[in-house]
VEXSE-64108 format. One record per residue: z, x, y of N, C-alpha, C in turn; residue in three letters. Coordinates in steps of 0.2 Angstrom, whole numbers, padded with zeros to 4 digits, always signed. Atoms other than C-alpha are relative to their C-alpha. Example, Ala and Ser with C-alpha at 12.3 -4.5 7.8 and 13.67 -1.06 7.14 Angstrom:
BEGIN
+0000+0004-0006+0039+0062-0022+0000+0004+0006ALA-0001-0004-0006+0036+0068-0005+0003-0004+0005SER
***
This chain:
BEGIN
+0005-0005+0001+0021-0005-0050-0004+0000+0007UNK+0005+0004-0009+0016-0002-0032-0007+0007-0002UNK+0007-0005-0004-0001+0009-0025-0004+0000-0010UNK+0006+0001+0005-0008+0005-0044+0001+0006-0006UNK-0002-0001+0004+0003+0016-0053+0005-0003-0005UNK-0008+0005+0004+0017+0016-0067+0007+0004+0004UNK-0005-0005-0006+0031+0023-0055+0004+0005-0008UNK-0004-0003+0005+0041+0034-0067-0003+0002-0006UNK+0003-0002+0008+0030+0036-0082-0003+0009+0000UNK+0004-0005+0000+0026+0054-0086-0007-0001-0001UNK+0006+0000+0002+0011+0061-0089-0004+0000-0008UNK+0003-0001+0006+0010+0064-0107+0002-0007-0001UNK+0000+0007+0001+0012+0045-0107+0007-0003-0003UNK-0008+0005+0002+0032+0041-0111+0002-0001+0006UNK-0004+0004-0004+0042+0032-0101+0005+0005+0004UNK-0005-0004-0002+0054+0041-0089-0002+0008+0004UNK+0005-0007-0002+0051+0057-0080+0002+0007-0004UNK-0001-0005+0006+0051+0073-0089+0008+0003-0001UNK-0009-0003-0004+0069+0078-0083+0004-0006-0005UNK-0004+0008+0004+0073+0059-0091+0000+0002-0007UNK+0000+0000+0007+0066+0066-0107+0004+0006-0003UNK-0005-0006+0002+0078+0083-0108-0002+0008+0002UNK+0003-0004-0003+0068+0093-0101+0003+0003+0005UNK-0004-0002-0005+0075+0106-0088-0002+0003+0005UNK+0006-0004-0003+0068+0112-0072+0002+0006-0001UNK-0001-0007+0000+0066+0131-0070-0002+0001+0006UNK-0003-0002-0006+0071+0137-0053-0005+0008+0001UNK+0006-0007-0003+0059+0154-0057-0007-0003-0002UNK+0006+0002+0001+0042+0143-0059-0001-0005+0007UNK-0001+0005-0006+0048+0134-0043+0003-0008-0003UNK+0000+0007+0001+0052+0117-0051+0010-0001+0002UNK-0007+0002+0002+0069+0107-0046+0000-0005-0004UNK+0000+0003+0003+0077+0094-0051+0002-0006+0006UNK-0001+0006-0006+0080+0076-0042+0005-0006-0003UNK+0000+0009+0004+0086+0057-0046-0002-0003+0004UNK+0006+0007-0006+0072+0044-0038+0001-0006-0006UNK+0004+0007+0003+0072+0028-0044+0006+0000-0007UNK-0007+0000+0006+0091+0033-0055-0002+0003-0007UNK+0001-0005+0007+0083+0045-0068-0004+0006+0005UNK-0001-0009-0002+0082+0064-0065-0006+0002-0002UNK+0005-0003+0000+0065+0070-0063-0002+0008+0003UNK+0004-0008-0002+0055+0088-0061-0004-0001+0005UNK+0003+0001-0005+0047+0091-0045-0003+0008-0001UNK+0003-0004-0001+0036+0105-0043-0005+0002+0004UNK+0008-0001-0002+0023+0112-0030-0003+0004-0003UNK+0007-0007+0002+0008+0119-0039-0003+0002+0004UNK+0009-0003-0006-0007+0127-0032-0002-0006+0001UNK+0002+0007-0001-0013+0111-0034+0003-0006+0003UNK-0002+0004-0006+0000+0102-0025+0000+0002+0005UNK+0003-0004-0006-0001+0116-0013-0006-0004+0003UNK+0005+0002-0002-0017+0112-0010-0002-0005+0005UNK-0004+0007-0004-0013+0093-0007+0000-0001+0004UNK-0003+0001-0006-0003+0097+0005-0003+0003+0005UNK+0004-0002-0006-0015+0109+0015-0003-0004+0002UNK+0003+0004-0002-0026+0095+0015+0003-0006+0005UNK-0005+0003-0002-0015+0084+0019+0001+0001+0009UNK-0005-0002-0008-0007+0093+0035-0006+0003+0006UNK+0005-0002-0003-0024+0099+0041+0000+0006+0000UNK-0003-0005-0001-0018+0115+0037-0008+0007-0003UNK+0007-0002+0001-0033+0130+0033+0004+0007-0006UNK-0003-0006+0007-0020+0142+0022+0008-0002-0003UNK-0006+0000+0003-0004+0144+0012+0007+0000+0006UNK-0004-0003-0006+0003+0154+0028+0000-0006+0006UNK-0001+0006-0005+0000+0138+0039+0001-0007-0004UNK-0005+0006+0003+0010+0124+0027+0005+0004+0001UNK-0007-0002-0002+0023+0138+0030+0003-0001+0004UNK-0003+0001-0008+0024+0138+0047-0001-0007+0003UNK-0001+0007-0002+0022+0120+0047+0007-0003+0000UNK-0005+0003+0001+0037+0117+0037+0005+0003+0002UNK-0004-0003-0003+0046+0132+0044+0002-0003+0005UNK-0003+0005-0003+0048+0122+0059+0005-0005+0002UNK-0005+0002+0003+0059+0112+0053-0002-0010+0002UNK+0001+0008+0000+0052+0094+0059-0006-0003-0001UNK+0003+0001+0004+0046+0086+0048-0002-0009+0000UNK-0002+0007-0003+0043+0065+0050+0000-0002-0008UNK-0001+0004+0005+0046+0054+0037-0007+0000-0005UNK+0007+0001+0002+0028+0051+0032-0002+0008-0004UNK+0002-0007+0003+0028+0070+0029+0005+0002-0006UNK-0005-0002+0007+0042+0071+0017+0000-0003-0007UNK+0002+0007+0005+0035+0055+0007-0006+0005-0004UNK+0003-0002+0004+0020+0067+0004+0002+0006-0004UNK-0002-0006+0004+0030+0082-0001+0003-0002-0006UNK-0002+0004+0003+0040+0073-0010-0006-0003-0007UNK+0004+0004+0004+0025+0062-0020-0006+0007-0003UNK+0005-0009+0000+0014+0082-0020+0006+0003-0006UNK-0005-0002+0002+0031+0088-0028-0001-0004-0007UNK-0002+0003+0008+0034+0075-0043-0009-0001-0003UNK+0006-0003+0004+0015+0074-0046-0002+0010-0004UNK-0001-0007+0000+0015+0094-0049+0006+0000-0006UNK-0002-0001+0006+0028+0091-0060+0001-0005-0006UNK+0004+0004+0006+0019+0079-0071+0004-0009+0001UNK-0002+0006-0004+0027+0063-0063-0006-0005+0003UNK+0005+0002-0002+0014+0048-0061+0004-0004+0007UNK-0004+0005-0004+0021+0042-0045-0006+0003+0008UNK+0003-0002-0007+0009+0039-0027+0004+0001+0006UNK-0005-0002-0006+0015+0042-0011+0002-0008+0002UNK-0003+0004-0002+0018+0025-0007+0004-0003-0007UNK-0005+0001+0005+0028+0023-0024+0006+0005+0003UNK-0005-0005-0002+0039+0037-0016+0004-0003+0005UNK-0002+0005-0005+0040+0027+0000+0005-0006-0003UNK+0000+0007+0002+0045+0013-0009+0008+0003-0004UNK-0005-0001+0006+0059+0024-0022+0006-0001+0002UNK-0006+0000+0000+0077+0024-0023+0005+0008+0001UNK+0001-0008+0000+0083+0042-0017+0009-0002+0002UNK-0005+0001-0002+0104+0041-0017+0000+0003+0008UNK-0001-0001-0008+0110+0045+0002-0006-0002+0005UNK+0007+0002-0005+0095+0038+0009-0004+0006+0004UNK+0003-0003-0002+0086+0047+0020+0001+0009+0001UNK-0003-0005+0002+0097+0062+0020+0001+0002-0009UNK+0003-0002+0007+0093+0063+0001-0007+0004+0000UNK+0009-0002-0003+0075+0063+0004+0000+0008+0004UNK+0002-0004-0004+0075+0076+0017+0005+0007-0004UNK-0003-0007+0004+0089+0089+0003-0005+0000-0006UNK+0006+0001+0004+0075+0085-0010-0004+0005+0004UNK+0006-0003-0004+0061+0091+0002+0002+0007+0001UNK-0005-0005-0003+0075+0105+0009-0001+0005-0006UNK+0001-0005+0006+0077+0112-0011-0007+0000-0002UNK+0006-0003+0001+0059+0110-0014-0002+0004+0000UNK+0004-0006-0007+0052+0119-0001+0003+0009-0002UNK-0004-0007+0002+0066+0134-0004-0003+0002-0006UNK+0004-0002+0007+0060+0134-0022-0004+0003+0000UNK+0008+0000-0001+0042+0135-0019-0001+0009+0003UNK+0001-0003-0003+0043+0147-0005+0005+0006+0000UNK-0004-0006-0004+0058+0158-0004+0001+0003-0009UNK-0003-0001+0007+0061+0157-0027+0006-0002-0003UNK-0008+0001+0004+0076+0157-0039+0005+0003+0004UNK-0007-0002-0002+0093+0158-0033-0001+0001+0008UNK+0003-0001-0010+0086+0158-0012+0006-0003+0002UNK-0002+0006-0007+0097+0152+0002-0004-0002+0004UNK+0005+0000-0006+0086+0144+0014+0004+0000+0008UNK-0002-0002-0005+0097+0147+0027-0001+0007+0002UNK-0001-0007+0000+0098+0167+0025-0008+0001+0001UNK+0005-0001-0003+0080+0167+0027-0007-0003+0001UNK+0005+0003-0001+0065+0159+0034-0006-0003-0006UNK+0005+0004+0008+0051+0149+0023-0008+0004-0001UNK+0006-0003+0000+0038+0162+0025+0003+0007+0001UNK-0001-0007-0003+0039+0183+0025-0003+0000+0009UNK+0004-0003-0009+0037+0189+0045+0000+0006-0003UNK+0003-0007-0002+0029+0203+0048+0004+0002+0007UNK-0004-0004-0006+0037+0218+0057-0004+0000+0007UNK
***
């Protein structure tokens, strides 16, 4: 039990994350799916893990987390809160230093495909390639 959480306990209080319970994500509400910790949980940024992460990143709108993550470099410490923004949002009791701490098969390059479908979810919708286009509309 690190950071004074139950790492993996949903929020309606059973064990396991909602994904463990049969639950499926929905790719048009933004949510994926993951395995942390070797059970398949929901991740989701809401407005309210938006938010989060505005704070978070020092950021003053929607359009500038865009152009943050657009970027493409992101550090470790940054993907820990997407990541820990992500599975709170989709009802997962788990802090960012429980996320730092989780089990993400491929290591690092887990983490950073986690963060990669995220983000594509959130920002670009259902069925996106995040290659074919950027994590924000441009303007012409």
């Amino acid at each position: 039990m690190a950071g004074g959480t139950v790492r993996g306990q949903a929020l309606s209080g059973h064990a396991g994350g909602p994904a463990a319970g049969g639950r499926r994500a929905n790719r048009r509400r933004g949510e994926i799916e993951a395995e942390i910790d070797g059970e398949r949980r929901v991740l989701c940024l809401t407005l309210g893990a938006l938010a989060e992460l505005e704070t978070a990143f020092s950021v003053d709108s929607l359009n500038g987390l865009a152009e943050r993550f657009a970027g493409g470099r992101l550090k470790a410490a940054d993907m820990i809160r997407i990541i820990g923004a992500g599975l709170r949002g989709g009802g997962n009791l788990y802090s960012d230093e429980d996320v730092a701490e989780a089990d993400v098969e491929g290591g690092i390059g887990g983490y950073a495909a986690i963060v990669g479908d995220l983000l594509t979810a959130t920002f670009l919708g259902d069925g996106a390639d995040a290659s074919a286009r950027p994590l924000w509309p441009q303007r012409a």
